[in-house]
C-alpha positions in Angstrom: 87.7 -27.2 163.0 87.7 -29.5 160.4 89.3 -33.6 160.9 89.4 -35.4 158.2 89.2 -39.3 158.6 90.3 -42.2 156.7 88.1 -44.8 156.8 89.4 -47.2 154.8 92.7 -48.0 156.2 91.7 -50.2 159.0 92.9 -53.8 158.7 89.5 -54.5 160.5 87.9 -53.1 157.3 85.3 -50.1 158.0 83.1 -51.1 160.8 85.7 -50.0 163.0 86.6 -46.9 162.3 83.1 -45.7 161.6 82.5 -47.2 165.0 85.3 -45.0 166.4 84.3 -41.8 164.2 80.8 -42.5 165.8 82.0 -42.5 169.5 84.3 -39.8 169.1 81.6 -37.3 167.8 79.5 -37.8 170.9 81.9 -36.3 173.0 83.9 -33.8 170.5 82.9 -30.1 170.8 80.3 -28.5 168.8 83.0 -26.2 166.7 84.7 -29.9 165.6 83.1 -31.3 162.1 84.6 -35.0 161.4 85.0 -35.5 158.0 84.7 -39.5 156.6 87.0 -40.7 153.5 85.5 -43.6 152.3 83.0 -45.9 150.6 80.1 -43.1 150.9 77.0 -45.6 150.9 79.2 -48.0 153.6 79.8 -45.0 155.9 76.5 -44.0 155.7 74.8 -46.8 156.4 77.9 -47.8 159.1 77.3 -44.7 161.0 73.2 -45.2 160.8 74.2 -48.9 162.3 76.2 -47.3 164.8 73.4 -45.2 166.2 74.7 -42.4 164.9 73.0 -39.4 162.5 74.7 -39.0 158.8 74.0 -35.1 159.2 76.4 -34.9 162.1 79.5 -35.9 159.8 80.5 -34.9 156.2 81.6 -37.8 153.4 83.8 -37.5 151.0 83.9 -40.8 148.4 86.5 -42.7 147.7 87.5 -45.6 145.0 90.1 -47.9 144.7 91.9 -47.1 147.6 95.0 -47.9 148.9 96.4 -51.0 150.7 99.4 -52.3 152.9 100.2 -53.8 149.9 100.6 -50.9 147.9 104.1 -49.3 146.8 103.3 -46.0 149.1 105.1 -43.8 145.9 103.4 -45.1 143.2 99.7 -45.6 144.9 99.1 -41.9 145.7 99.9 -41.1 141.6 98.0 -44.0 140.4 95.5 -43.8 142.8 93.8 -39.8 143.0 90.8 -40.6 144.1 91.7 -42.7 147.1 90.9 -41.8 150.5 94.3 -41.2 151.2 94.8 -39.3 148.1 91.9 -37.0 148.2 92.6 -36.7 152.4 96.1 -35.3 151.2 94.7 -32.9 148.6 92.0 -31.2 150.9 94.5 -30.9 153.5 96.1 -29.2 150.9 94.0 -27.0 150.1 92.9 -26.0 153.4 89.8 -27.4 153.6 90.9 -29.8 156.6 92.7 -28.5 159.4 94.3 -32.4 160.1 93.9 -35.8 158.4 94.2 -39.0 160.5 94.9 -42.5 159.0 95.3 -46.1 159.9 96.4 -46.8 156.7 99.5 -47.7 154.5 102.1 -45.6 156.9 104.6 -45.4 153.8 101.7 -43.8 151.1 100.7 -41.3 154.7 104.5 -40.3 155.0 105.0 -39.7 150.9 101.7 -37.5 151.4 102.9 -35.3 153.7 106.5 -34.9 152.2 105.1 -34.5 148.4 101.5 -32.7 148.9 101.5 -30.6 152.5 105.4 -30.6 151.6 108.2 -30.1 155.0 108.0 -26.9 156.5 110.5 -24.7 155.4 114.1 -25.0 157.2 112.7 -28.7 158.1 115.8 -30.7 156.8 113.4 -34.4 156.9 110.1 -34.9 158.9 110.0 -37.5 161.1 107.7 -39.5 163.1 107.9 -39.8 167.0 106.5 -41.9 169.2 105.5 -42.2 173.0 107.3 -44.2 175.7 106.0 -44.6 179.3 107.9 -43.7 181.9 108.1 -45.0 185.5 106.8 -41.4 186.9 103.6 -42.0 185.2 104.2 -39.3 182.0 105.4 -40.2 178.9 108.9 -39.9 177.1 109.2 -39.0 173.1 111.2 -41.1 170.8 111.7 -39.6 167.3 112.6 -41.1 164.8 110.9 -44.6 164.8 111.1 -45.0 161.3 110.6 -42.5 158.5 114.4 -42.0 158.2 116.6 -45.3 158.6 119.7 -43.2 157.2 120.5 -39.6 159.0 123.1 -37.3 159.0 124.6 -35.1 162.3 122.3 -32.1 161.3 119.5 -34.3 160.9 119.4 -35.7 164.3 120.3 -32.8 165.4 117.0 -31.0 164.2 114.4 -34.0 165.5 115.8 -32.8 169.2 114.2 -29.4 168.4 111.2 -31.5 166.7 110.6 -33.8 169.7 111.1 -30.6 172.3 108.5 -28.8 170.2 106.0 -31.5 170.4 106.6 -32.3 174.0 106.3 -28.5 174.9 103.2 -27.6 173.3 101.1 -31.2 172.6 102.6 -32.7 175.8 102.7 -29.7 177.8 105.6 -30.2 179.1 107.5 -27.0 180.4 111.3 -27.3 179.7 111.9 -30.5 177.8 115.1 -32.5 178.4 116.6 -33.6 175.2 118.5 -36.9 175.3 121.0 -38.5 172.7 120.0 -42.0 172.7 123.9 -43.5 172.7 125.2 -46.4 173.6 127.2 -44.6 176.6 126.6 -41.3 178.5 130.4 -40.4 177.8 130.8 -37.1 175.1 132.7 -39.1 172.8 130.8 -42.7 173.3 128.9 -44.0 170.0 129.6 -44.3 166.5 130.6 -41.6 164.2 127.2 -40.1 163.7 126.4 -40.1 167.0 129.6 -38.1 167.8 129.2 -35.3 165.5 125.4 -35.0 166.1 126.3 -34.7 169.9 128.8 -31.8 168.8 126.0 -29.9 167.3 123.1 -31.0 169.9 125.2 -29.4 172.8 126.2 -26.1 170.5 122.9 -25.5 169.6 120.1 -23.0 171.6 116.7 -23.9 171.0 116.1 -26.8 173.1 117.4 -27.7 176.5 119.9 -30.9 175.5 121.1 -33.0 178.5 123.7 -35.2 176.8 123.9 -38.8 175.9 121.5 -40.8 177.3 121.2 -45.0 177.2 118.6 -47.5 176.4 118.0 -48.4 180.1 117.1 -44.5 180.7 113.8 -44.6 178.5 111.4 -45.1 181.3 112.9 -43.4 183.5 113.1 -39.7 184.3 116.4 -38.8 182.7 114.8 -37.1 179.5 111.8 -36.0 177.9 112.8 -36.5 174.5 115.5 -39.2 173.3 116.6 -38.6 169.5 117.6 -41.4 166.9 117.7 -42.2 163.4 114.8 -44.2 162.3 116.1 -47.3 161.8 117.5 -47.8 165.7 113.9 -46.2 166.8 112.1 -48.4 165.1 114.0 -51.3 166.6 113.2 -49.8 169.9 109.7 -49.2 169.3 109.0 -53.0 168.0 111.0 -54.3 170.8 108.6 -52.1 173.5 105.7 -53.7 171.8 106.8 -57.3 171.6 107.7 -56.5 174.9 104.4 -55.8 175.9 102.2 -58.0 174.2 104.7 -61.1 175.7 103.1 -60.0 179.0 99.9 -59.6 178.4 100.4 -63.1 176.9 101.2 -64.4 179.8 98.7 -62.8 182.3 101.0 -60.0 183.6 98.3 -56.9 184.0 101.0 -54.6 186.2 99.6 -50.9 185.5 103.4 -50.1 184.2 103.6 -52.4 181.5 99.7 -51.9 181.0 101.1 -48.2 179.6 103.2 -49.9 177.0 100.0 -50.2 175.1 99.5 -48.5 171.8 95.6 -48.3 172.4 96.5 -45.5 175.1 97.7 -42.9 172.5 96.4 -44.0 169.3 98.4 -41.8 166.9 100.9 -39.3 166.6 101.8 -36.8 163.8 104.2 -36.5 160.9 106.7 -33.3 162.8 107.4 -30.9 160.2 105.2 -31.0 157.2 103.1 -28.1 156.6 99.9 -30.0 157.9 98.7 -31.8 160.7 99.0 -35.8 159.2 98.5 -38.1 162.1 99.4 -41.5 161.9 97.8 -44.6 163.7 98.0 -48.6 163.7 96.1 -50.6 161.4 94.9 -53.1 163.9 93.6 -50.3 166.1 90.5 -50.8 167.8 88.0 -48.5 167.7 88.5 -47.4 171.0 92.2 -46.4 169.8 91.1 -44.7 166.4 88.8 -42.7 168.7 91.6 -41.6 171.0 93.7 -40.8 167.8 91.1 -38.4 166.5 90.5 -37.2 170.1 94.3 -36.2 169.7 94.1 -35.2 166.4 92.0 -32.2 167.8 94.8 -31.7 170.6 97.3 -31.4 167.6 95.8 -28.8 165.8 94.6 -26.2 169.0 98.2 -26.7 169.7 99.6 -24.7 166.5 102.3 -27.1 166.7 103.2 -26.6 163.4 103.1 -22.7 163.7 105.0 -22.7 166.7 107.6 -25.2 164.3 107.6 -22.7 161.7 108.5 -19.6 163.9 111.4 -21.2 165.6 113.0 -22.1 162.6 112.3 -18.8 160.8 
């Protein structure tokens, strides 16, 4: 298995996630080569800094790579020989079974839609993320952002994406798939939210519980709660302001401990034809090891396999 790395998308520069790529080889199995997208003389001499030996990890130079700053679009066609660029194209190509990135979210989500391209019957890939429930597992939240605008058959499809990714990453046996709504009523919400319940509770590949609310995210209602990725977002940003506020003020309660994005440290694009994971720029290295960590867990999966055969 080969995981390819970006690591020059860290707003701590490259120390850290060389740091990471360092620790998470030590405990990765032998079958699992890291590949390193970067600067090649700074990785090298990073990883020698680090303790670790080159000949344990394959680099791949980069130039001119991209940054938050960059117009995601335009960067990955005026910048080919980036780290995110060249990560993309040897995904590609098959010569990386996943590529994991801190950097510019917008350029990773272009990547996967324009190079890997959606899996076929995918109407829009999305991007999840994890809540933590009271129970001690964790909920799924898709989208949180890759698609502020949705229609009824889009929304419809991230419930099978989120059950898919709960089931087989998660391992969770039969996932319960919640509208998030502002009501649990059939006909509560908007619109949108009306038809896409319409189709969610006519449809047979995922086990759809009905409407759920904001207050039932951390607790045991649902699995997975679908939205459109401009009210996930919202969500997600409020969880973490959430959190942090605590932490600020000196509340260490294991509960809201969980809210921390250092426990998961990525997730994946759902339903490109390629396993993209995407992680925080401020990680720590402790988190960009966890998100390669996962990164493995994505790919033994056959997550997007098991995407591809349901919707065939």
């Amino acid at each position: 298995m080969r995981i390819g790395v970006d690591i020059m998308g860290s707003d701590h520069g490259p120390v850290v996630p060389i740091r990471a790529a360092v620790m998470a080889a030590k405990v990765l199995p032998a079958d699992t080569r890291l590949v390193l997208f970067g600067n090649a003389e700074t990785i090298a001499a990073g990883i020698v800094a680090e303790g670790g030996d080159v000949s344990d990890f394959d680099i791949v130079g980069s130039q001119d790579d991209i940054t938050f700053q960059d117009n995601p679009t335009r960067a990955l066609q005026a910048k080919p020989k980036s780290s995110i660029s060249i990560g993309f194209h040897l995904l590609k190509e098959g010569k990386l079974d996943a590529f994991a990135s801190t950097g510019n979210t917008g350029a990773m989500l272009v990547g996967s839609i324009f190079s890997v391209k959606p899996i076929p019957g995918v109407i829009r890939p999305c991007i999840p993320s994890v809540v933590p429930k009271e129970n001690g597992s964790y909920g799924i939240l898709v989208d949180v952002g890759a698609n502020a605008d949705c229609k009824a058959d889009v929304l419809a499809q991230f419930g099978l994406l989120g059950a898919m990714l709960a089931k087989h990453v998660y391992h969770i046996a039969d996932p319960k798939v919640g509208l998030l709504n502002i009501g649990e009523e059939e006909k509560k919400g908007d619109l949108l939210r009306q038809a896409t319940f319409e189709l969610m509770r006519d449809q047979q590949q995922y086990n759809f519980i009905g409407n759920v609310e904001g207050r039932d995210l951390f607790n045991d209602k649902a699995d997975v709660y679908v939205t459109d990725g401009f009210t996930g977002n919202v969500v997600l940003k409020a969880v973490e302001a959430f959190h942090d506020l605590l932490e600020q003020r000196g509340v260490h309660e294991p509960f809201f401990d969980r809210f921390n994005y250092e426990n998961y440290g990525g997730l994946p694009v759902l339903g490109v034809n390629g396993n993209v994971i995407i992680g925080h720029g401020i990680s720590n290295d402790a988190t960009i090891k966890n998100m390669i960590l996962f990164t493995r867990e994505v790919v033994e999966s056959r997550l997007n396999d098991r995407i591809r055969e349901a919707l065939s």
